[in-house]
C-alpha positions, 0 to 999 in steps of 0.5 A, a space after each residue: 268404383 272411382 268414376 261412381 264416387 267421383 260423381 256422387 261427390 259432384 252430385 253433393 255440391 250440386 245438391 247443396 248449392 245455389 245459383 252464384 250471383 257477384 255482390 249487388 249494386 243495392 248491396 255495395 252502395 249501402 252503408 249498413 253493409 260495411 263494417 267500420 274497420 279503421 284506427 281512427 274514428 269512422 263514419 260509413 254514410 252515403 252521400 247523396 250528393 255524389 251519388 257515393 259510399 261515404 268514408 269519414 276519418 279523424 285520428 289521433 296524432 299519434 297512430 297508424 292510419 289506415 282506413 280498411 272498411 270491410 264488405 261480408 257475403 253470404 252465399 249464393 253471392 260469390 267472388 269465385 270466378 272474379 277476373 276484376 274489380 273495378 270501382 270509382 273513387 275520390 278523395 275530399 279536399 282537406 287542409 292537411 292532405 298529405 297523401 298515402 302510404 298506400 292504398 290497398 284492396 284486401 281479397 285473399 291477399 293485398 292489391 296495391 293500386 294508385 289512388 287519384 293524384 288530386 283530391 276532388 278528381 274521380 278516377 276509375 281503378 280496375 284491379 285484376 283477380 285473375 290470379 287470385 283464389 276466390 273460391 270460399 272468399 267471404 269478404 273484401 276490404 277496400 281502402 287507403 293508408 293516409 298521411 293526415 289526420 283527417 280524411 274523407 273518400 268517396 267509392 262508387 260503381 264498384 263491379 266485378 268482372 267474369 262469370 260468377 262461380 258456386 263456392 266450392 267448400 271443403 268437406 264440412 259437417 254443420 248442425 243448427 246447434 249455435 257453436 255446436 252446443 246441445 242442451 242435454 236431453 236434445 236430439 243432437 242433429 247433423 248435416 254434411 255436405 258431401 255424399 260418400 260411399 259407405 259413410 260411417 261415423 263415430 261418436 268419442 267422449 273426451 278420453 277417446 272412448 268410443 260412444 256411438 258409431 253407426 252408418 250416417 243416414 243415405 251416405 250423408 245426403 240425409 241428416 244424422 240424428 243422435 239421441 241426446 247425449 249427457 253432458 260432456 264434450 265429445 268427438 265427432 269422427 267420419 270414414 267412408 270408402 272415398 279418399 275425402 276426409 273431413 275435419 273431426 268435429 266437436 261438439 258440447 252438451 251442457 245442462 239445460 239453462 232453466 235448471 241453473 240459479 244466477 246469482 249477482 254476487 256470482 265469482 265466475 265472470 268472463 272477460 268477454 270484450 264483447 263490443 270488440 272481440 265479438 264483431 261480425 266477422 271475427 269468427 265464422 258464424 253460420 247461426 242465428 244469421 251471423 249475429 256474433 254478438 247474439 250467439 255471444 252473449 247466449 253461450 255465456 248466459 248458458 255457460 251460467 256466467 254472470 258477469 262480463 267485463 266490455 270494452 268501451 270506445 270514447 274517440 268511436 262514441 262521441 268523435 266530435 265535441 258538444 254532442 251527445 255520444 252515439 253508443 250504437 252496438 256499445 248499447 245494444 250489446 249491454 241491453 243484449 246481456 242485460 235480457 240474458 241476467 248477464 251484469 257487465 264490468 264497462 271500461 274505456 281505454 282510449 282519448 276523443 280526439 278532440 279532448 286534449 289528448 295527452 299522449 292516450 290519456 285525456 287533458 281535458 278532465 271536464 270533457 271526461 267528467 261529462 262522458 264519464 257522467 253520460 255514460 252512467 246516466 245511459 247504461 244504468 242498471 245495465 252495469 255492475 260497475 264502471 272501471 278506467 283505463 286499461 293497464 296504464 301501468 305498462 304500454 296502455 297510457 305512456 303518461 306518468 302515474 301522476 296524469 293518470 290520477 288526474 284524469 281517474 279522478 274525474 272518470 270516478 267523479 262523472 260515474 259517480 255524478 251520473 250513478 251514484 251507487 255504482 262501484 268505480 274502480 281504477 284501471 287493472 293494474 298489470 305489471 305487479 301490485 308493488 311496483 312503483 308507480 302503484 303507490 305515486 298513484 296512491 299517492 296521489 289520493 287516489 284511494 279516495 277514489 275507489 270502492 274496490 281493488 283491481 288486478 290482472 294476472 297471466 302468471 302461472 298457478 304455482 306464483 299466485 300466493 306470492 301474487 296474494 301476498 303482494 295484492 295484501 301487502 299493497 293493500 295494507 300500505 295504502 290504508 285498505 287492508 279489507 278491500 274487495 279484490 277482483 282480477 279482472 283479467 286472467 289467463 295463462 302463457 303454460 300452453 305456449 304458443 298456438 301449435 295447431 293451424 287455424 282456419 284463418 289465414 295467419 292466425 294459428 289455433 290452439 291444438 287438441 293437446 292445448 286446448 285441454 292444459 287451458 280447459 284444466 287451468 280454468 278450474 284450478 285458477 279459479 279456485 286458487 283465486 277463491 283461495 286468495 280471497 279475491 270476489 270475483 276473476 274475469 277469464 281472458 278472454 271469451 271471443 276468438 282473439 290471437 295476439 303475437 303476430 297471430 300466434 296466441 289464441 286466447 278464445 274460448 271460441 274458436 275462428 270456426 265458432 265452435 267451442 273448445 273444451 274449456 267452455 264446457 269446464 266453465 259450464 260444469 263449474 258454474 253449475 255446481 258452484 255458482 251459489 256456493 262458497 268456499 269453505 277451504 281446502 282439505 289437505 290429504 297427501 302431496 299428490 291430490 288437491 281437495 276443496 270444500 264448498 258450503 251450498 245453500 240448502 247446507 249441502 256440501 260439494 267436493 271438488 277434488 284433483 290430481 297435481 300436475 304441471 299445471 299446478 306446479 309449473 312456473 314455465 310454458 310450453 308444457 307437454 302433459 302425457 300423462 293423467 297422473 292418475 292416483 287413488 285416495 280416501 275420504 271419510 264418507 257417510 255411507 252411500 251413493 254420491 252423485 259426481 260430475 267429471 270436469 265436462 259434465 258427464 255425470 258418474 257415481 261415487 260409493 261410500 262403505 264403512 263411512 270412507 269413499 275411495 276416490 280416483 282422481 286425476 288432473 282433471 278436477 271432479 265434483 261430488 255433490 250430496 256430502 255433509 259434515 266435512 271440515 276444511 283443514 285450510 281456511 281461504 284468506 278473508 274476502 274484502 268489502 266494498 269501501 267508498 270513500 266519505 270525504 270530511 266536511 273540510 275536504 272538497 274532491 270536485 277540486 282536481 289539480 294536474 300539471 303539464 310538466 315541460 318534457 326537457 326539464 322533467 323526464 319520465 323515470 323508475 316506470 312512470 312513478 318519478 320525474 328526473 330533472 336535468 337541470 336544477 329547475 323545471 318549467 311547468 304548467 299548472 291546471 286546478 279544475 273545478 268538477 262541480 256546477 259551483 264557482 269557488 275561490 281559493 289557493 293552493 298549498 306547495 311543499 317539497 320546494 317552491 312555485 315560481 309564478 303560482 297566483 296568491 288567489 285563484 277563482 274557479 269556475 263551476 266545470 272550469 279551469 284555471 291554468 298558470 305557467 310556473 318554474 319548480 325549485 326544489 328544496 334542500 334536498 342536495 344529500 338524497 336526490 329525491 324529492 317531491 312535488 305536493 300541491 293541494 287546494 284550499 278552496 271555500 275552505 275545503 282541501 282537494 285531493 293532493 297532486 304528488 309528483 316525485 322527482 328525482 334530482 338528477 342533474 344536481 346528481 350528475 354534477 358529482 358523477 365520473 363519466 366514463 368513454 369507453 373507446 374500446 367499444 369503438 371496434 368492431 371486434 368489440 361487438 359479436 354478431 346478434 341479428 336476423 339479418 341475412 347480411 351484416 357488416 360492422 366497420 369503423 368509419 373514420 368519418 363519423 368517427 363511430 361504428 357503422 353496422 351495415 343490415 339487410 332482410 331478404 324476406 320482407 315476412 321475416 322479423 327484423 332486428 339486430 342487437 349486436 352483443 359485448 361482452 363486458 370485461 370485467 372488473 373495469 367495465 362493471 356496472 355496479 354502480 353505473 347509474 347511466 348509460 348514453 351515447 349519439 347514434 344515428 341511422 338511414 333506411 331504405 325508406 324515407 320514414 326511418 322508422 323502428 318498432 323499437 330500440 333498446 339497451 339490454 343488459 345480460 347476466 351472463 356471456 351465452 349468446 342470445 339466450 336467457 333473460 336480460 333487463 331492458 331499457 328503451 331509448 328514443 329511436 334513431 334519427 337520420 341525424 346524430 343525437 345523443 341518448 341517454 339511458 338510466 338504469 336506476 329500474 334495473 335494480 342491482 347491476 353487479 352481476 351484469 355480463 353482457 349489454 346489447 345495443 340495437 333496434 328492430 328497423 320497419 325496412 329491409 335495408 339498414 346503416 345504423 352508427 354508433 359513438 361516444 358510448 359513456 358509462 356514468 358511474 355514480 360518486 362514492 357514498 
């Protein structure tokens, strides 16, 4: 019996396979074939001169460089049974070459190999595979990791050597269904790739009750064929009398998309990072010819999403000044959604490297005007409105509050030029709708410059009210207490980290388990936004995408392309509530939540659940075993309601004696058909669109922005402030002119004095002038605090103000004590905290500083130290310590000495390496003893502080890191 399943087993894989073939020459040498994979801006070409693929590079000052171009196969083409590659390569001369990091081939797994010592010289690589499996190998990547900015290679003859093999694949069910989603009413197909004996199957619904079960047609060699389902999500489960066993395999009935209304002013909208997250090959996808960004688009259309907010890429578009930005897939894709009546939410985050780059934001502020302009003009009606920058708040722009202003008013005054009716909004705001640098953004003007609000949240359900509170509150402070909110991302950290393994290597995928907490976040977060009186939410995020080293799996989609159980929760609540409005909550007891929706034909639908978790936890990890089933009564006209589960499976209620008795769990449910119902809580007002109307003396086209001197002003209190170290500061001026009119003027200071600043200034139409100035602070010796205020006065019309806050810090300093703590210069002082598998902590004499010697065994491993001192207190107390500083040096065993971070933590309590902390970051160490100085003005209050560690996380494996003249500088006695 063994022997005959063995062979049936082999029969199927020659049933289904082809004849192998290695890539082709035709295919290899043709540019379109590639996928530009890089973290510069790229250009894959073929040139017909050297007979060659073409690789052209540019990057940012500022990035990892690294060049990895990637080539996709379908079957019957194959790697299995590759024993080499070989290929010629060359690289361009260039004037700033500099060599390679490395240089890689990546196919299952990196390939290191040497490139060619000179630039201009040809050179023939041959690679061994011989070790490598390549059995369902799909794709290589084939490139170099340069040391400068610009670069250009050249790859040609690229062959593999041995005898091409079938793919082998593992035990796999497939059906034509595009990510495994039927239409109600379909027949619901599908194939397997294996002949097993006894091959039997059954079908469950969500809870695991079993729907159909049966024998699969000839043992899996004929397809099986289900009679259409109702809507829901469901489990298909395989068994055989073979030990081959098969991955269960979900699949999705929605209703058919011609029933649904889409109506514009839709609430539910997804954030679907289309251009980015989408690519070919981001997720497996054997439908529509791998068209990733097709099956995209169709899902969300027939999810009954309306709205999708897109990732834009200026550097990628228009890599080259003075011409016309080439938009490629960017365009393709709005057309794409366009034809679906999907509406896209356009936002870009990065610099062209040619436009001034400040850090990411752009200094050049007529080149963005321009690309902003061109990019209304292109995209149209395609966009329901135009957001800049991404979370310039946190990590996204390191620039201050101040530079980003700048450069967002010239981003709102280039869509406005190219679209003039089209909703410009500012840049989400991440890190909390009061935290300071919101409101120096605000000051600076840029109210003026926006017609709605625009926030992201990934908090739990249970902190949103204080959420609302915070958005109403900021709202109110700025003037705009009636602005239409949106988030435009939202998410959720309550599932935790992905437990499930994935079907890509690295990146792990989310389990069953979770996959259900996220399908019953999506309605409950949706509705409590509603709640809030927010317009619309943007889900995060639609794609298969994983961050945190590829443990968190955000996706709706899976890496394998199908669906998780969420997609169909989106597609059962778009379908009752799409043209509804929320009426309010209805309040019954501590246990259910109940909500009231109004339609438009007068109707009424209910929607109604058991609290959970998910509702009241404020943590993550969660571990949900229970339904939390529990039963209520609701005032009913008497009769049969029609009500939907939260997948879309279709139940019926009953009403008698005018009261429905209702069973929910914590899993949202719709009833449809209800009349006469009466909110108990009504949701906060939803806002309007407001735009801006300048006055006949204002002139917004006029748009001032500094470069202040990195040694006199000093980013402060979260990129809201500058400190000045000394009792001046150097800057340098720039007033642009947005408009095609040349215009003559001044500009007006407060807070102190410009030395240098002209009497008259002339602008010209889209152009600048720019002047080197000395900052004197006013009278400002008791408080510390001042500001910087420049607005232009231009054929008598005021620009918008530049505000910059300034903290006198070195005026400050001058009255502070500075404390030297020489007890931390022993080594029992500090307490071992590190991953390190070797560690060591001297004095050396020297130096005169602790020396902390590191090693890391396994280069996989996380790498940092961040030894621990406890602080004695009351002497060592940080109340009213307003700096820390101390010289640090280090070496590594790599020439880079390079860290991915470096920070000083303070700890409210002694426990070792648990619990929260407060952290401030410092400039990495160098091979040379430099001081750093740290303030703790952001911590807030100080006194409850136990514990500090000092450390850093080393890019090598190897590690001296010294450390002295660590000084506490406690601020003077009010």
């Amino acid at each position: 019996m063994k022997q005959i399943c063995t062979l049936l087993a082999i029969l199927s894989v020659a049933t289904f396979a082809q004849t192998a073939v290695f890539p082709s020459q035709e295919d290899l040498m043709n540019p379109k074939k590639w996928t530009k994979n890089t973290s510069g801006a790229m250009t894959i070409s073929f040139d017909e001169a050297e007979q060659a693929l073409r690789f052209d590079v540019i990057f940012a000052p500022n990035v990892d460089k690294w060049i990895y171009p990637k080539f996709r196969i379908k079957s019957p083409v194959t790697f299995n049974g590759a024993k080499t590659m070989t290929f010629d390569i060359k690289i361009a001369p260039t004037p700033d070459f500099n060599g390679f990091k490395t240089c890689n081939l990546i196919l299952d797994g990196f390939i290191e190999y040497e490139p060619p010592a000179e630039p201009g010289q040809w050179k023939t690589i041959t690679i061994d595979l011989s070790k490598k499996n390549l059995n369902t190998a799909s794709e290589f990547q084939l490139g170099v990791n340069p040391n400068y900015l610009k670069h250009t290679h050249f790859i040609k003859n690229i062959r593999f050597g041995g005898t091409p093999m079938e793919r082998v694949y593992p035990p796999a069910i497939t059906t034509d269904a595009p990510s495994t989603v039927f239409f109600e009413n379909s027949e619901h197909v599908f194939k397997i790739n294996r002949i097993l004996p006894n091959l039997r199957y059954t079908v469950q619904d969500w809870h695991g009750n079993v729907i159909l079960e049966g024998a699969w047609p000839e043992n899996g060699k004929e397809p099986l064929v289900l009679p259409p389902q109702k809507p829901g999500y469901y489990i298909l489960k395989t068994a055989s009398d073979s030990d081959v066993n098969f991955r269960d395999f979900s699949f999705t009935v929605i209703i058919d998309p011609a029933k649904r209304v889409f109506p514009k002013d839709s609430f539910f909208a997804m954030d679907a990072a289309l251009s980015w997250v989408s690519r070919p090959g981001n997720f497996d996808c054997p439908w529509y010819d791998g068209d990733t960004f097709r099956i995209t688009t169709d899902l969300c259309h027939w999810a009954g999403l309306v709205h999708l907010r897109e990732r834009l890429s200026w550097n990628e578009t228009q890599p080259k000044p003075n011409e016309q930005p080439k938009y490629g897939h960017y365009l393709d894709n709005a057309k794409l959604c366009k034809e679906r009546d999907i509406i896209i939410s356009g936002m870009f985050h990065d610099t062209a490297n040619w436009a001034d780059r400040i850090d990411k934001l752009p200094g050049n502020l007529a080149a963005l005007y321009n690309y902003c302009k061109t990019n209304a003009e292109v995209f149209g009606d395609c966009m329901g409105d135009w957001e800049f920058w991404n979370e310039q708040d946190i990590g996204f722009a390191p620039e201050s509050a101040w530079d980003y202003a700048a450069a967002y008013k010239a981003a709102y005054l280039g869509f406005k030029a190219g679209k003039k009716d089209m909703p410009v909004t500012f840049g989400a705001i991440c890190a909390g709708p009061l935290n300071p640098y919101v409101y120096t953004m605000f000051e600076n003007d840029a109210v003026k410059f926006c017609d709605f609000a625009n926030f992201h949240t990934y908090a739990p359900i249970a902190n949103y009210p204080a959420f609302y509170d915070q958005i109403h509150k900021l709202l109110a402070d700025i003037g705009r207490p009636e602005w239409e909110v949106w988030i435009t991302e939202c998410g959720t950290n309550l599932e935790g980290n992905s437990t499930g393994e994935g079907v890509r290597k690295g990146l792990k995928a989310h389990s069953p388990e979770q996959e259900m907490i996220l399908a019953e976040f999506y309605p409950k977060s949706q509705i409590a936004h509603q709640m809030g009186g927010l317009i619309r939410n943007y889900y995060f995020v639609f794609g298969a995408y994983n961050e945190r080293n590829g443990t968190k799996d955000w996706g709706i989609i899976r890496r394998d392309g199908t669906v998780k159980p969420s997609y169909a929760t989106i597609s059962t609540m778009t379908a009752h509530l799409n043209p509804a409005k929320l009426a309010g909550e209805i309040t019954v007891n501590d246990n259910v939540k109940v909500y009231l929706f109004d339609q438009p034909d007068g109707s009424q639908t209910l929607v109604y659940w058991a609290i959970s978790d998910v509702d009241t936890s404020r943590g993550s990890n969660l571990k949900i075993t229970t339904d939390n089933a529990t039963s209520f009564d609701i005032k009913l006209a008497d009769g049969e309601y029609a009500a939907t589960d939260m997948v879309g499976t279709p139940f019926t209620v009953k009403a008698a004696n005018g009261v429905a008795t209702l069973n929910a769990t914590r899993w949202p449910a719709y009833i449809d058909g209800i009349h006469g119902l009466t909110a108990t809580t009504k949701p906060y007002p939803r806002g309007r669109m407001i735009t801006y109307k300048p006055s006949n003396d204002e002139d917004l086209s006029v748009v001032i922005r500094v470069d202040a001197n990195k040694e006199d002003f000093q980013s402060a209190n979260r990129k809201s402030a500058a400190s000045m170290p000394n009792e001046t500061g150097r800057l340098k001026v720039q007033v642009w002119n947005l408009s095609e009119t040349a215009k003559t003027g001044r500009l007006l200071v407060e807070g102190g004095v410009l030395d240098g600043m002209p009497e008259t200034i002339a602008l010209p139409a889209m152009g600048k002038v720019e002047f080197d100035a000395v900052f004197k602070p006013g009278e400002l010796q008791n408080n510390y605090d001042g500001k910087l205020v420049i607005t232009g006065l231009f054929n008598d019309k005021k620009s918008s103000r530049f505000v910059m806050p300034v903290k006198l810090t070195g005026l400050f300093l001058k009255k502070c004590t500075y404390e030297k703590k020489d007890n931390l210069m022993k080594p029992e002082a500090w307490q071992r905290n590190t991953s390190a598998d070797s560690y060591s902590v001297v004095y050396d004499e020297d130096e005169k500083a602790l020396r902390f010697d590191l090693a890391w065994s396994d280069p996989a491993k996380d790498r940092w130290f961040y030894p621990e001192h406890v602080l004695q207190l009351p002497e060592e107390s940080l109340e009213n310590v307003f700096a820390i500083q101390f010289d640090v040096k280090s070496v590594q065993d790599k020439v880079e000495n390079d860290f991915k971070t470096a920070l000083l933590m303070l700890v409210p309590h002694k426990e070792h390496e648990k619990g929260g902390y407060r952290a401030v970051g410092y400039d990495a160490p160098l091979t040379s003893w430099e001081k750093r100085y740290m303030s703790l003005f952001e911590i807030g209050d100080r006194k409850n502080i136990q514990m500090i560690r000092i450390g850093a996380n080393p890019v090598g494996h190897k590690l001296t890191y010294w450390i002295r003249n660590i000084e506490f500088i406690r601020a003077p006695k009010k």
